[in-house]
N, C-alpha and C positions, 0 to 999 in steps of 0.2 A: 598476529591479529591485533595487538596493540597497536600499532603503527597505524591503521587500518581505520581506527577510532577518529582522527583528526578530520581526514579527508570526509569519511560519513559522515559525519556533523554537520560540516559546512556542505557537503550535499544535499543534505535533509535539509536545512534553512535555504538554499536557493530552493532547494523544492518547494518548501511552506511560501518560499515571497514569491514564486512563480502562480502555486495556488491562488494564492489572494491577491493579487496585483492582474493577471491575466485571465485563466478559468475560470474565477469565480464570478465576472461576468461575462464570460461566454458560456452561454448555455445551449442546449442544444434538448429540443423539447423540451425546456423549461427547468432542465435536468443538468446540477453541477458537475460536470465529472471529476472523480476524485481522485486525482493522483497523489496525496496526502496516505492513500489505503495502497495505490499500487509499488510501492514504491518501499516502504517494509515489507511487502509480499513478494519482491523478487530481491529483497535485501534475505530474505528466509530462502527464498529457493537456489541461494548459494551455501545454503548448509549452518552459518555460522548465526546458531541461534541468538549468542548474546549482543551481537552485532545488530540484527532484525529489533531484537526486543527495545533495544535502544535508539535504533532509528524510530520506528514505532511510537513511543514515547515523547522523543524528539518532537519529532513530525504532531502529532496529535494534542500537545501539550501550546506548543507555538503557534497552531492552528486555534484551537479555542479559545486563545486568550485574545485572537480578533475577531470573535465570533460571536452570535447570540444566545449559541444552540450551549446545553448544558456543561461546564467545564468539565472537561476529562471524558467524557464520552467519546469523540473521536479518538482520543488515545485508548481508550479498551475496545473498542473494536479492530483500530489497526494493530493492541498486541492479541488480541485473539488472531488476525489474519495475520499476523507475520511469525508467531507459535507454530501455528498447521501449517503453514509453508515452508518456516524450518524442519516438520517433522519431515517434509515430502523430501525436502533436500537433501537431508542425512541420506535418506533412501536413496537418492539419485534419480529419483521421479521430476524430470521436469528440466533435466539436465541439458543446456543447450547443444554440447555436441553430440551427446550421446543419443539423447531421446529422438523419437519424431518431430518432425518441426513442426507441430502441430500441439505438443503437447502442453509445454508451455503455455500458448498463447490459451488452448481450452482451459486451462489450472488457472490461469489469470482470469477467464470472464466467469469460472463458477466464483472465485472470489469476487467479484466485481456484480453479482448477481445475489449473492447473499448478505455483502458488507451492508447496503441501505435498509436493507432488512433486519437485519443484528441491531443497526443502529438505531432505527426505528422501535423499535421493538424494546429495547435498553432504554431507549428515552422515554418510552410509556413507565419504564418500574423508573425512573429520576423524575415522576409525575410531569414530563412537560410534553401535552397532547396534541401541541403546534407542530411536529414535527410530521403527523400525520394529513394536514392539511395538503399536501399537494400528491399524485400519485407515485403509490409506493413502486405498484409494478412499472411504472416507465422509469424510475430512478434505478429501480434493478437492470432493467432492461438498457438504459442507455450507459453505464455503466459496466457492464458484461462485455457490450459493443467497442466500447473504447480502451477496457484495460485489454481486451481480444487484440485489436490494433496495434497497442503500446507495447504490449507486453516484451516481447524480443527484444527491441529496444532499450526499455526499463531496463530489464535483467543484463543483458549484457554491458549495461553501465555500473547496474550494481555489483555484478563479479570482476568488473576490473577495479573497480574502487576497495571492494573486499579484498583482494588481495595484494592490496600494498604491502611492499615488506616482505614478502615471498619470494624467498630464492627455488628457482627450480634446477633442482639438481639431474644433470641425464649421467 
C-alpha cells in the first residue's frame, strides 16, 4: 500500500486542477459537480481506509485553498465520505466485480446526495450563511446524478491506482 501512496497523490492533484480549471465552470443547473467528493468515495470503496482518508484531505485541502468557501470544509466532508465508503468497502458492499452493477453507481449518488448537504450544513456551524444562497436541493440532486454516472468509472480508476505494488499470487 505504500507504493500506492505516490501515484494517489498525483491522482488527486490532477483531480483538484481538473476540478478547478474545467467543472468548476461548467455547471449544470447552476450546480458545480463535485468530483473533488467522488473521488475519495470510490478511493474508500476499495477498502484501503488510509489511502481514502488521505486522498480526502489531499483533494479537500488543495481545493480550498482556491476557493472562497471556508478552509477545510471541503476536506471534512470528503473525510467523512471517504470513512463511510471505506467502512462499505472493508464489507465488500459496492465491490465492482462482485456486487450488482448497480450498486456502486446507487452508493455513489447517496453520497453525492448527501455531501452538499453535510457541507452546507457544516458551513452554517463555520458561521458562513453564503453558502446557502443558491439551492440546496438541486446541488444534492445534480450531484447524486452525476457521481450516479461517474461512479464506475471513478472507482475502477481508483482500484487500479490503489493497487500499485500488488503482486497477485494464483
Amino acid at each position: 500500500m505504500r507504493r500506492a501512496i505516490a501515484p494517489v497523490v498525483v491522482i488527486t492533484l490532477l483531480i483538484v486542477a481538473l476540478q478547478l480549471t474545467v467543472l468548476s465552470s461548467l455547471r449544470i443547473e447552476g450546480v458545480v459537480v463535485m468530483l473533488v467528493w467522488l473521488w475519495p468515495f470510490a478511493m474508500g470503496l476499495t477498502g484501503y481506509t488510509s489511502l481514502a482518508l488521505v486522498t480526502a484531505l489531499i483533494a479537500g485541502v488543495f481545493f480550498d485553498t482556491h476557493t472562497t468557501t471556508p478552509f477545510g470544509l471541503t476536506a471534512a466532508v470528503g473525510l467523512v465520505i471517504a470513512y463511510g465508503a471505506s467502512r462499505l468497502g472493508r464489507e465488500g458492499v459496492g465491490d465492482l466485480d462482485s456486487a450488482a452493477w448497480w450498486v456502486t453507481p446507487v452508493l455513489a449518488a447517496v453520497a453525492g446526495f448527501v455531501a452538499p448537504a453535510l457541507y452546507v450544513v457544516s458551513g452554517t456551524f463555520a458561521l458562513d450563511f453564503n453558502l446557502w444562497r443558491g439551492s440546496v436541493l438541486s446541488m444534492m440532486f445534480v450531484n447524486a446524478g452525476a457521481f450516479f454516472i461517474l461512479a464506475r468509472p471513478v472507482t475502477r480508476l481508483a482500484r487500479s491506482v490503489s493497487n500499485v505494488g500488488e503482486r497477485v499470487h494464483r
